[in-house]
C-alpha positions in Angstrom: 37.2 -31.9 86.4 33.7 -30.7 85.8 31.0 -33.1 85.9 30.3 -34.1 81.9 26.6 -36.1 82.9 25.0 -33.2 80.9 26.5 -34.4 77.6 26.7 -37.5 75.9 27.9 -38.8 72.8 26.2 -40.4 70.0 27.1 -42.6 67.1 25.6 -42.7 63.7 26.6 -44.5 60.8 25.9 -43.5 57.5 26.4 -45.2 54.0 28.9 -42.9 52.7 30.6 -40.1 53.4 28.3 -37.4 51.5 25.3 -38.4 53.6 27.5 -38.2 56.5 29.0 -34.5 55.9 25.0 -33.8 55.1 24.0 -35.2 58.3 26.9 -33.6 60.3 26.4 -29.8 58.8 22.5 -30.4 59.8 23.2 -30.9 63.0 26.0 -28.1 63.5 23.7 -25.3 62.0 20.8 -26.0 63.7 23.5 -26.0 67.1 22.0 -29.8 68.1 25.9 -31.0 68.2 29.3 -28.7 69.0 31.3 -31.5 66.9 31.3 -34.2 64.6 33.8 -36.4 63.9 33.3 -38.2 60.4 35.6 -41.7 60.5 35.4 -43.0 57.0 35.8 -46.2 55.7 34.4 -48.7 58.3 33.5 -52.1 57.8 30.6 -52.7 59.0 29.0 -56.7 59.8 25.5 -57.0 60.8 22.4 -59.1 60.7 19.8 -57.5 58.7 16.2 -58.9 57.6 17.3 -62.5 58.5 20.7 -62.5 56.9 24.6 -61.8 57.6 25.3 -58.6 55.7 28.6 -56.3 55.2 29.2 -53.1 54.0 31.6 -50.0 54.4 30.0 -47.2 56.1 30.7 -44.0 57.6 30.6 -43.5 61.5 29.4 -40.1 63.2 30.5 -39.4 66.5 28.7 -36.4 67.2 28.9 -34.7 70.9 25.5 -32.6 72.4 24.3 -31.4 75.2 21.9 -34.0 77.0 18.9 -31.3 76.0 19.4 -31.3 72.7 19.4 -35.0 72.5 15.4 -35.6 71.2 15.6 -32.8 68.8 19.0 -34.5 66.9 17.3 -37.7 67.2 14.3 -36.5 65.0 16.7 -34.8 63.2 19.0 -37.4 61.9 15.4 -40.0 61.4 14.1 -37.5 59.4 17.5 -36.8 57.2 18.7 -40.6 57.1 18.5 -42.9 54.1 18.6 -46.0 56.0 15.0 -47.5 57.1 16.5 -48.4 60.9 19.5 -45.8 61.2 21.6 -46.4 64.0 20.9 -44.0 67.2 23.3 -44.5 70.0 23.1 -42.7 73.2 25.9 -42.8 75.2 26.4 -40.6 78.8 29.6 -39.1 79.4 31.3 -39.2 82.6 34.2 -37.0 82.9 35.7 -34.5 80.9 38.1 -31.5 80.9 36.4 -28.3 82.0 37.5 -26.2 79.2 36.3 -28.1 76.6 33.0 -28.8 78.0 32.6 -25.4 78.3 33.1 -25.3 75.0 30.7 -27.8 73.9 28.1 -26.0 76.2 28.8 -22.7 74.3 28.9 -24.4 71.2 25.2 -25.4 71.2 23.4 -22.4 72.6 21.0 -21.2 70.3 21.1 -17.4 69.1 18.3 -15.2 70.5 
């Protein structure tokens, strides 16, 4: 198994699934992510501005290389509607050689 430390994960939520797809195809066609999984229809709870708040939200799970990680962060800031989107970082790992060859590939920018 190859060592996956130069990739991580990250998790977005967004407030429906348009702003999602948006978000996702931003991200795939400027070659910041290899993938993004869109998982619709989350509840989310959360405290917000001093009070308990709900709401159904879409969640991103996007995969990148570790590089490309600042310029999807300014990315996804710039392109969010929410004043405080969610960011989440997280390192992988392990993972199966093939496919993180794949997501290398994936996110190589054309000359």
């Amino acid at each position: 198994m190859k060592s996956a430390a130069k990739f991580s994960v990250v998790l977005v939520t967004a407030p429906d699934l348009k702003t999602a797809r948006a978000l996702a195809k931003a991200a795939l066609h400027t070659k910041l992510i290899a993938c993004a999984n869109l998982i619709p229809k989350m509840e989310s709870h959360y405290w917000w501005q001093g009070k308990l708040e709900s709401s159904a939200e879409v969640l991103l799970v996007l995969k990148t290389p570790r590089t490309r990680l600042a310029a999807l962060e300014k990315l996804i800031l710039a392109r969010h509607p929410y004043d405080t989107p969610e960011f989440l970082v997280l390192p992988l790992s392990a993972g199966s050689g093939k496919y993180l060859d794949w997501l290398a590939a994936s996110c190589v920018l054309a000359p």
